[in-house]
C-alpha positions as CSV (number, residue, x, y, z in Angstrom):
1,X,-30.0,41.7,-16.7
2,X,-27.2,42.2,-14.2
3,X,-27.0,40.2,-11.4
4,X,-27.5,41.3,-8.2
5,X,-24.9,41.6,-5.0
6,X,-25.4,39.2,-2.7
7,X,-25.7,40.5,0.8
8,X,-23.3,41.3,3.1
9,X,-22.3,38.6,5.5
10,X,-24.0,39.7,8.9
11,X,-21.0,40.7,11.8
12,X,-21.8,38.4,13.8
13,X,-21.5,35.4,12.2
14,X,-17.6,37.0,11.0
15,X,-14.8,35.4,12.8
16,X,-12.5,37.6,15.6
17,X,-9.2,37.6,15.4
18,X,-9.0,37.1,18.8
19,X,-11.4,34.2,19.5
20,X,-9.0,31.6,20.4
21,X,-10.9,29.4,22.3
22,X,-10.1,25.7,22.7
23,X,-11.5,22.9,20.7
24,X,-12.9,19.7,22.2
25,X,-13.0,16.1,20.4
26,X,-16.9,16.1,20.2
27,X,-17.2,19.6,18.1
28,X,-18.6,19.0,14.6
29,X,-15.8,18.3,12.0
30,X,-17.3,21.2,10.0
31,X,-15.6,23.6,12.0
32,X,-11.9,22.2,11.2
33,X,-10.2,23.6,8.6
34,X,-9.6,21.3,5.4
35,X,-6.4,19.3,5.6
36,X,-3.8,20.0,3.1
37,X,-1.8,16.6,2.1
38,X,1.5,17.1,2.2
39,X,4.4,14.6,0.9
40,X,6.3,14.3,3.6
41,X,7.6,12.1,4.0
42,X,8.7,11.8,0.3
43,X,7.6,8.5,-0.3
44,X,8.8,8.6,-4.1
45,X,12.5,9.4,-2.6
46,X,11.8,6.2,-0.4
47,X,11.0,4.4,-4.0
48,X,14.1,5.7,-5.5
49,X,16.6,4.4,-2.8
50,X,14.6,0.9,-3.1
51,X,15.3,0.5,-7.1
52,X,19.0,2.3,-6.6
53,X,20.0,-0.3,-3.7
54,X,18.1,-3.3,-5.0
55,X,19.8,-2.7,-8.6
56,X,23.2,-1.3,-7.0
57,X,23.1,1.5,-9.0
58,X,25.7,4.3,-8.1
59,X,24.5,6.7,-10.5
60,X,20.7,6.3,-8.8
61,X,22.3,7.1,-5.0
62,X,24.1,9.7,-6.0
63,X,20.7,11.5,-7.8
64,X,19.1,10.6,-4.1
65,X,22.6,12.1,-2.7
66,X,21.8,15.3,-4.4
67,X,18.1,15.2,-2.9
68,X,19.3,14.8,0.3
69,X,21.5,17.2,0.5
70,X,19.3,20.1,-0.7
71,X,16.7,18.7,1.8
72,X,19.6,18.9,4.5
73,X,17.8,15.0,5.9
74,X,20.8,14.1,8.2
75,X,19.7,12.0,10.3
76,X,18.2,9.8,6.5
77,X,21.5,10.2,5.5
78,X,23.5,8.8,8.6
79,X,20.8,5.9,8.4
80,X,21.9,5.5,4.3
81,X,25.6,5.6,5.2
82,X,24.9,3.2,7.7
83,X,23.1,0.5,6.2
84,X,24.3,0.9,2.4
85,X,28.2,2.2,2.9
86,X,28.9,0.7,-0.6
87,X,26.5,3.1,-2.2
88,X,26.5,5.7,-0.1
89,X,30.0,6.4,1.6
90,X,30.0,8.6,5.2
91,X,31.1,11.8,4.4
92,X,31.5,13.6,8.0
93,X,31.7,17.1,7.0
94,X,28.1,16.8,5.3
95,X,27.1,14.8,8.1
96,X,28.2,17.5,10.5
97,X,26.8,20.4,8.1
98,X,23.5,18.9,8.0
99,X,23.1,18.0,12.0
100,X,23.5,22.0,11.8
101,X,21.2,23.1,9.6
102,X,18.6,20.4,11.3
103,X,19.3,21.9,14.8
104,X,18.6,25.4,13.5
105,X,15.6,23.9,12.3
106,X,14.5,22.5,15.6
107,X,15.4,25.1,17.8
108,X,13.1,28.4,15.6
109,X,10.1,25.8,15.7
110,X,10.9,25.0,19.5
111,X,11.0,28.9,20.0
112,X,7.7,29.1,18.0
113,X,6.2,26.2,20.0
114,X,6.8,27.8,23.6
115,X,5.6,31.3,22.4
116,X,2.4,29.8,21.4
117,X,2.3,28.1,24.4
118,X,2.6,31.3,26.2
119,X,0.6,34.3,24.8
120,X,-1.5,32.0,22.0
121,X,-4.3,30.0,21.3
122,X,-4.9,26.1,21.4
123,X,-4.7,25.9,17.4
124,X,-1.6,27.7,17.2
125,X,0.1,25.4,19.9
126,X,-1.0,22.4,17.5
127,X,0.8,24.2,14.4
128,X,4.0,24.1,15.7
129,X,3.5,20.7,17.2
130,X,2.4,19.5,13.4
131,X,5.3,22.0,12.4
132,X,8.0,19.8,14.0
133,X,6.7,16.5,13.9
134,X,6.5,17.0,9.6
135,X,10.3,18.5,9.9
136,X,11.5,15.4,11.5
137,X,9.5,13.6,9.1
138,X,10.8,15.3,5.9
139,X,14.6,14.8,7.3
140,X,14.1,11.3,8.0
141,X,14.2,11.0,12.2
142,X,12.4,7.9,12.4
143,X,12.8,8.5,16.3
144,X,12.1,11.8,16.6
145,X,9.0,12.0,14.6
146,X,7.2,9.2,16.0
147,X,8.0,11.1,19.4
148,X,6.1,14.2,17.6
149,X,3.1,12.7,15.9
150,X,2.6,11.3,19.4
151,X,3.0,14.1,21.4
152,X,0.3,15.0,19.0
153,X,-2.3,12.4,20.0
154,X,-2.2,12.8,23.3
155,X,-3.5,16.6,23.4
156,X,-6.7,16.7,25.6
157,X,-8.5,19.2,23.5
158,X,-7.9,18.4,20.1
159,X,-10.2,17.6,17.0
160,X,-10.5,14.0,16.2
161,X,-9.6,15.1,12.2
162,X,-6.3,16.3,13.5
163,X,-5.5,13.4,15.9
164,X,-6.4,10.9,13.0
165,X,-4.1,13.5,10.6
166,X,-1.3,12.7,13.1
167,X,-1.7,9.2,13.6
168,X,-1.5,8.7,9.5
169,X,1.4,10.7,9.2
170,X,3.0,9.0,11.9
171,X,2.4,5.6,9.9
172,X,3.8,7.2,6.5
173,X,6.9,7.8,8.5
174,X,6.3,4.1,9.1
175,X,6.0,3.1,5.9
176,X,8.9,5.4,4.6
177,X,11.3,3.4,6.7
178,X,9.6,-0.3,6.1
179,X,8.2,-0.1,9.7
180,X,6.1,-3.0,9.4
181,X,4.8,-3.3,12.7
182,X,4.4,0.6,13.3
183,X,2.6,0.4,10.3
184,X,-0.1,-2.1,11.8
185,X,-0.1,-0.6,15.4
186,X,-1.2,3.0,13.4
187,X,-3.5,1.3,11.4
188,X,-5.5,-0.4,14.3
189,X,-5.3,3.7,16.0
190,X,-6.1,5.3,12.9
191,X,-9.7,2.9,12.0
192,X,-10.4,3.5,16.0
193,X,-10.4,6.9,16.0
194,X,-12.6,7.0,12.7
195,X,-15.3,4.7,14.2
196,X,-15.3,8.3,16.7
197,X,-16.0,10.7,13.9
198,X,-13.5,10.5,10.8
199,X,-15.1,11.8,7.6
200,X,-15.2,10.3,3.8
201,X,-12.0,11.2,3.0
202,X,-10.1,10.5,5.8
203,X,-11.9,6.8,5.7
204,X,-11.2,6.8,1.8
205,X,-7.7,7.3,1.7
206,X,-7.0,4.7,5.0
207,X,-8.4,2.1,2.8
208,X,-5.3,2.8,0.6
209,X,-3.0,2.7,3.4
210,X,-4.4,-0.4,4.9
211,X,-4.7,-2.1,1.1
212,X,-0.6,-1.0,0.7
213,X,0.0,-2.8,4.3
214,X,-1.9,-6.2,3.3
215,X,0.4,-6.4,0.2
216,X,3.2,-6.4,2.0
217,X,1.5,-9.2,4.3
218,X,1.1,-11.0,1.3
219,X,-2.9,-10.6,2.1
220,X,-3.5,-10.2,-1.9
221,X,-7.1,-10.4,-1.9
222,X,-7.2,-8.2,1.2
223,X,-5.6,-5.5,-0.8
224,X,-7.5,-5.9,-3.9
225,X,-10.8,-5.8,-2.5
226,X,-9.6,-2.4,-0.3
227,X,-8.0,-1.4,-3.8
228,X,-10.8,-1.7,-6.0
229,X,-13.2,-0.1,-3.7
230,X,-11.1,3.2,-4.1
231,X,-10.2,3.4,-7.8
232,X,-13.0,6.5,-8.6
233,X,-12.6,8.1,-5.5
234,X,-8.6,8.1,-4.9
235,X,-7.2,11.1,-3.0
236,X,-3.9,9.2,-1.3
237,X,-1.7,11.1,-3.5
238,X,0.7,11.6,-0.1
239,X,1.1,7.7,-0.1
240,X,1.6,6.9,-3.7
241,X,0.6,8.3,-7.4
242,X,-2.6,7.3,-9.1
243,X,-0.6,5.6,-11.9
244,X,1.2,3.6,-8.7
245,X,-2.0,2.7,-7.1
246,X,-3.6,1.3,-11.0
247,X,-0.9,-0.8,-10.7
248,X,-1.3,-2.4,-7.0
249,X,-5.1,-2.6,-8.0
250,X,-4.9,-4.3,-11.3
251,X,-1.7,-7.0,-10.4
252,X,-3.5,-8.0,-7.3
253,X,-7.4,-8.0,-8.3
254,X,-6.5,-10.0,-11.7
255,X,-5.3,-12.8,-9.0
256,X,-8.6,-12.2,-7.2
257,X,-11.8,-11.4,-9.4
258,X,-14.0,-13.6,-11.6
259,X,-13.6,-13.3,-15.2
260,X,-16.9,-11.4,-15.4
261,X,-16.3,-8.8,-13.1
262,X,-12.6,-8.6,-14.2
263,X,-13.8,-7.4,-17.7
264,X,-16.1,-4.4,-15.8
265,X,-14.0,-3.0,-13.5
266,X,-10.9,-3.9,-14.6
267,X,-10.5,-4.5,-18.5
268,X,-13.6,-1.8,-19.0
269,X,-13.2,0.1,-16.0
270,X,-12.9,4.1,-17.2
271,X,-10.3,5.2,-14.1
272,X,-8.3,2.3,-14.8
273,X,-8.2,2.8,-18.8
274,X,-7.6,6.5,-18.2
275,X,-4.1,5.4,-17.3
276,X,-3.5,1.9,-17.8
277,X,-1.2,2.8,-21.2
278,X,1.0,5.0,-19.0
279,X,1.6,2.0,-17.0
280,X,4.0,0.0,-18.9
281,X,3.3,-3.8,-19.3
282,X,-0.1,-4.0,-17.2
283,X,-2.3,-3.3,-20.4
284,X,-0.9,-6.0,-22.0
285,X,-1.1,-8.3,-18.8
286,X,-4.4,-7.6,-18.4
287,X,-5.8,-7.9,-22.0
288,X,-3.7,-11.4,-22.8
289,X,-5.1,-13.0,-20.3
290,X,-9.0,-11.8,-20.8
291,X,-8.5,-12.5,-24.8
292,X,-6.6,-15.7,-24.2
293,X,-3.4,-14.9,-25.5
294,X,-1.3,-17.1,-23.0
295,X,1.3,-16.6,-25.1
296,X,1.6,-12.5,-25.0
297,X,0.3,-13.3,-21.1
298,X,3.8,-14.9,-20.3
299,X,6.0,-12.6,-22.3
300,X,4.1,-10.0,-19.8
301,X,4.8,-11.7,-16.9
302,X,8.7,-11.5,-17.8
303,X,8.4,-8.0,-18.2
304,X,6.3,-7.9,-15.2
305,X,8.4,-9.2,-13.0
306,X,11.1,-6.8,-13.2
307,X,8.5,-4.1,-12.1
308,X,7.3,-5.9,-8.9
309,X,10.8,-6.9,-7.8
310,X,11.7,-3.2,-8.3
311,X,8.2,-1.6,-6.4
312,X,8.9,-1.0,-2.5
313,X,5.5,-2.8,-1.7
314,X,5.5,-6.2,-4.6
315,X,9.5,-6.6,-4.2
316,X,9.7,-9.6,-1.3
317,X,6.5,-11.5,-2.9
318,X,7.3,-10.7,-6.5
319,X,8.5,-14.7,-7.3
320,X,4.7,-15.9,-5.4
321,X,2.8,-13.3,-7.3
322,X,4.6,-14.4,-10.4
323,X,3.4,-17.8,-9.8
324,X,0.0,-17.5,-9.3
325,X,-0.2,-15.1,-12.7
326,X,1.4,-18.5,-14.1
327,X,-1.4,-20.7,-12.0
328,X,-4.1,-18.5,-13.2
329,X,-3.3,-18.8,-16.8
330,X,-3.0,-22.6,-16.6
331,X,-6.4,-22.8,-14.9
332,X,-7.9,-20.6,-17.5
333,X,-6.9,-22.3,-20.5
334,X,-7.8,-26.2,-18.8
335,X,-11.0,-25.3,-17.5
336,X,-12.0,-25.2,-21.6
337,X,-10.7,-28.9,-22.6
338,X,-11.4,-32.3,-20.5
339,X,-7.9,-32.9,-22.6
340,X,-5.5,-31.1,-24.3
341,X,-2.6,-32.5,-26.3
342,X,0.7,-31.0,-24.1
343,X,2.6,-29.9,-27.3
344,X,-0.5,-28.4,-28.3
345,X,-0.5,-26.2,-24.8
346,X,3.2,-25.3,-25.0
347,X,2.5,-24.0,-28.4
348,X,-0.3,-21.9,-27.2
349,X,1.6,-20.7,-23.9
350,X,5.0,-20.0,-26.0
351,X,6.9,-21.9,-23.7
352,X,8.7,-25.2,-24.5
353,X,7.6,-28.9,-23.7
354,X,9.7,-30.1,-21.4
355,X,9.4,-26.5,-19.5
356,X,5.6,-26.9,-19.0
357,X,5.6,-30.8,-18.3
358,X,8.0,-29.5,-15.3
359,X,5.9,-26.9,-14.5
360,X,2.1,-28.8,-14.7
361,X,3.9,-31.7,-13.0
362,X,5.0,-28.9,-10.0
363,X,1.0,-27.4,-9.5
364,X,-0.8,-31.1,-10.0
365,X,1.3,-32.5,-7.1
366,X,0.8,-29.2,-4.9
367,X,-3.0,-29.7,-5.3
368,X,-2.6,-26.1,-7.5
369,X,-4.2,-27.6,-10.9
370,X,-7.0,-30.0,-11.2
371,X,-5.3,-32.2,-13.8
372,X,-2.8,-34.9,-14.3
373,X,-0.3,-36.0,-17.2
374,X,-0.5,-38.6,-19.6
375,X,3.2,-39.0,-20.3
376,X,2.7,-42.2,-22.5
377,X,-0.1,-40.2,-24.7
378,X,1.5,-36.7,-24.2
379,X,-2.1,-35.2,-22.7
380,X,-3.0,-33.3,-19.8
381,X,-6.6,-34.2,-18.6
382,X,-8.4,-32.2,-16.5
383,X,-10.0,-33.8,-13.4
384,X,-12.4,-31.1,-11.9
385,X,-13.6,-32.3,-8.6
386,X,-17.1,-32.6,-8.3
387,X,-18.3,-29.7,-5.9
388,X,-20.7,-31.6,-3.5
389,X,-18.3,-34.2,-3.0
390,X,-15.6,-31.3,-2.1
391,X,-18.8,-29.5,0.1
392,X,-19.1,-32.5,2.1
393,X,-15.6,-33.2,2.7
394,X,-15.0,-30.0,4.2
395,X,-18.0,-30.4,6.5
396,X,-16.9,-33.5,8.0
397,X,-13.2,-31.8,8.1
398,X,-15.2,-29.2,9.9
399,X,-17.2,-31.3,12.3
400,X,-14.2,-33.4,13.2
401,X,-12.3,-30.5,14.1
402,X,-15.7,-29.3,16.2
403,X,-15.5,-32.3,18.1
404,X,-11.8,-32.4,19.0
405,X,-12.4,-28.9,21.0
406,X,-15.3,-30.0,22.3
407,X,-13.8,-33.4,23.4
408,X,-11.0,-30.4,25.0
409,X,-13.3,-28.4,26.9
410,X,-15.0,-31.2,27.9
411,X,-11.5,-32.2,29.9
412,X,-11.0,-29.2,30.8
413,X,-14.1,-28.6,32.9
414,X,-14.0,-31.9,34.4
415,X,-10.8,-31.4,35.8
């Protein structure tokens, strides 16, 4: 049987063309149109220029070169010139060309902005504020788009969607240019204004932002907790690529989670082992270490290494997160002897004697491994601590500590 038509929609619940009305903060989110992510700014470009600079690789800036120039992103380009000269000589006719075209640019959005202004409605005002704030943006004005985005915020009447919209653009700018602490002041803004009203998504994908931010602090467990929270739901895809943000989830929750619940959402996990093989070395990293193949785990961590010291985010903490890989595998394999013959660990680790004494020697004195070296026997023992003793240690650390401030306060009101 055919299925029916459904009704018409009744007139009055059509929208007017000319119902332009303003929009106040406390009007239901519904009502906003769906945001469309855009790249911009291009944080894979950003990615490219890392590797080509950090490598020195003229053939890499002059691909970005090319980029640039069909973008027209002069004010990016005097910043390149500026800080990289080597790889990216000032030419001053481009320069000049560019500053052209951008100024075109600015003045048709300029002329839409005060025609909106004048005969048009709140919404359309905000277009060609969004308009202009994404052009500087996409042609790399740090400056000038900050100014934008917060332009932006201030509105009166605007919804809180589109403020928090701005204020995470505004810190992608920040984290195209290595902003750091534009990054954290947008942060704190952006998880303010979603206490107010933000919905899922806009909640989901700061998680991302705010896991990508902790990295770079070198807050690794931070990130992975943030990281791992969002691996079925990820929609960031304007802040990095799925297969990007597998690999910030897996390097920094295999430093961070139990063996147990590294096998389920990790080495099991369905989103991650949709991908994982697309990634290169992270399967491997991964697997060797669950299986116990310390020896496949280190030739991993070579490879690894490369990739972090190459990644925008991993790069500056790629020799600490190296070393903990290297303190996590040495853990591993002592917790399952009370004494292993040191010959018989190098063999299993693929490294040589003398190498791993060094490096067992280096942990044991930091206080990194429970263990200590019997040079005359050649044997590492283990020497877990005993975890009430270490419980009550730390509560008379604690309570003496207690007291001190105390004994502070204490002078403090007397005087």
């Amino acid at each position: 049987m055919a299925a029916s038509a459904p009704d018409p929609m009744p007139e009055a619940s059509l929208p007017k063309d000319d119902d332009k009305g303003t929009m106040d903060v406390g009007e239901e989110e519904e009502e906003e149109e769906e945001e469309v992510k855009e790249m911009v700014p291009d944080m894979n470009l950003a990615q490219r220029c890392w590797v080509a600079v950090h490598q020195q690789d003229p053939a890499a800036a002059a691909s970005i070169l090319d980029t640039v120039k069909e973008r027209n992103m002069g004010p990016w380009y005097a910043s390149l010139c500026h800080q990289h000269p080597s790889l990216f000589p000032l030419d001053a006719a481009l320069a000049a060309k560019m500053k052209e075209v951008n100024e075109a640019e600015k003045e048709r959005i300029s002329e839409t902005l005060k025609a909106a202004e004048e005969g048009e409605g709140d919404m359309e005002v905000l277009d060609a504020q969004f308009e202009m704030a994404k052009m500087w943006a996409r042609v790399g004005d740090k400056a000038s788009a900050y100014a934008a985005y917060e332009t932006i915020t201030e509105k009166a009447k605007i919804f809180t969607g589109k403020k928090i919209d701005a204020i995470m653009a505004k810190t992608r700018v920040a984290f195209f240019h290595l902003d750091t602490p534009q990054v954290k002041a947008g942060l704190e803004a952006a998880k303010k204004m979603i206490d107010l009203g933000g919905d899922w998504d806009r909640r989901n994908r700061l998680k991302v932002y705010e896991a990508l931010h902790l990295i770079t602090s070198r807050d690794i467990k931070g990130a992975a907790t943030l990281l791992l929270e969002c691996v079925s739901t990820f929609t960031c895809t304007e802040l990095c690529s799925y297969n990007d943000f597998i690999l910030y989830t897996v390097v920094t929750n295999i430093l961070t989670l139990p063996r147990t619940t590294l096998k389920k959402k990790i080495v099991d996990g369905p989103e991650v082992l949709a991908v994982i093989n697309e990634i290169p070395n992270i399967s491997a990293l991964v697997n060797s270490l669950y299986d116990c193949r310390y020896r496949d785990f280190m030739m991993a961590i070579v490879e690894l290494n490369g990739q972090l010291e190459n990644d925008r985010y991993f790069a500056t903490h790629s020799t600490y997160l190296v070393r903990e890989l290297r303190i996590l595998a040495y853990t591993q394999f002592l917790d399952a002897y009370k004494s292993v013959v040191l010959g018989t660990m190098a063999t299993a680790f693929g490294v040589g004697e003398p190498f791993l004494d060094k490096e067992l020697s280096r942990f044991i004195a930091a206080g990194r491994l429970n263990a200590k070296i019997d040079k005359v026997g050649g044997v590492v023992e283990t020497n877990r601590p005993d975890s009430k003793n270490a419980q009550y240690q730390a509560c008379i650390k604690q309570g003496d500590l207690l007291l001190n401030r105390v004994q502070k306060l204490g002078r403090v009101v007397d005087a």
